[in-house]
N, C-alpha and C positions, 0 to 999 in steps of 0.2 A: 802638441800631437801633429804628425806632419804629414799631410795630404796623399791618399793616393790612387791611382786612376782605378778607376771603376769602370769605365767603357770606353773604348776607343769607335768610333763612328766616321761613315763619310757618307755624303749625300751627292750623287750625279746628277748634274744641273743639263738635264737633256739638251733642252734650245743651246746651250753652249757645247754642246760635245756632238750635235748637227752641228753645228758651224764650224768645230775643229777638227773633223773628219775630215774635209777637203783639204787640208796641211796636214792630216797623216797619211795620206793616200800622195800626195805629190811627195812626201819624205821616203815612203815605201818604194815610189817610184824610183827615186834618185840612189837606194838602196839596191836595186835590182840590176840597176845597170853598171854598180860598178864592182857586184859579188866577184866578176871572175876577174878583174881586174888585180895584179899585182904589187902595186908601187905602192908607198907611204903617202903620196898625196891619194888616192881612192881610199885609203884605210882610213883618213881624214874623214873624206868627205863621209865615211859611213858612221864613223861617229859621231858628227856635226847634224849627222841626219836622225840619228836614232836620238841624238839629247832633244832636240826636235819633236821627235814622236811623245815623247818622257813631257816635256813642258806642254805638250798640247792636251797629254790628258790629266797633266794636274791644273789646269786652267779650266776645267770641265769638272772638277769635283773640288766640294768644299768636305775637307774634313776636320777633327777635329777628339780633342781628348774631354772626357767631365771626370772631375776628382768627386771623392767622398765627401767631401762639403758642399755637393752641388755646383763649384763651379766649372765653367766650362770657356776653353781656349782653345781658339783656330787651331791647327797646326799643318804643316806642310804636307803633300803627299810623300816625299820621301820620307817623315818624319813619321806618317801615319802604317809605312813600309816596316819601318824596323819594329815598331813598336807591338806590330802584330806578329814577328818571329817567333 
């Protein structure tokens, strides 16, 4: 019989998402100033800056799937993204 998820779950680790609020607030920043900006290198930098924003709030949350046998496996935030579509 072959296992299947029962609950998908994540838990926000406060003390860490205080500490990784000051890197998304300097990422936001670095976002702001280059909105009106036109060239391929500022398009860069705004996606280098949002993957940024992206890793800093999955460094801040542990989440994770449990099967119908009880067990239970970390799994990534983007992972934890699709999963709840």
């Amino acid at each position: 019989m072959s296992k299947r998820i029962v609950c998908i779950g994540r838990k926000i680790n406060k003390d860490r998402l205080r500490h990784e609020i000051e890197n998304i607030r300097r990422e936001l920043k670095i976002i702001e100033r280059h909105l009106d900006k036109d060239d391929d290198l500022q398009g860069l930098e705004i996606g280098l800056a949002m993957d940024e924003i992206i890793m800093a709030l999955s460094r801040a949350t542990d989440c994770y799937v449990i099967y119908s046998d009880g067990t239970k496996k970390q799994i990534t935030l983007a992972e934890h993204f699709i999963l709840s579509l």
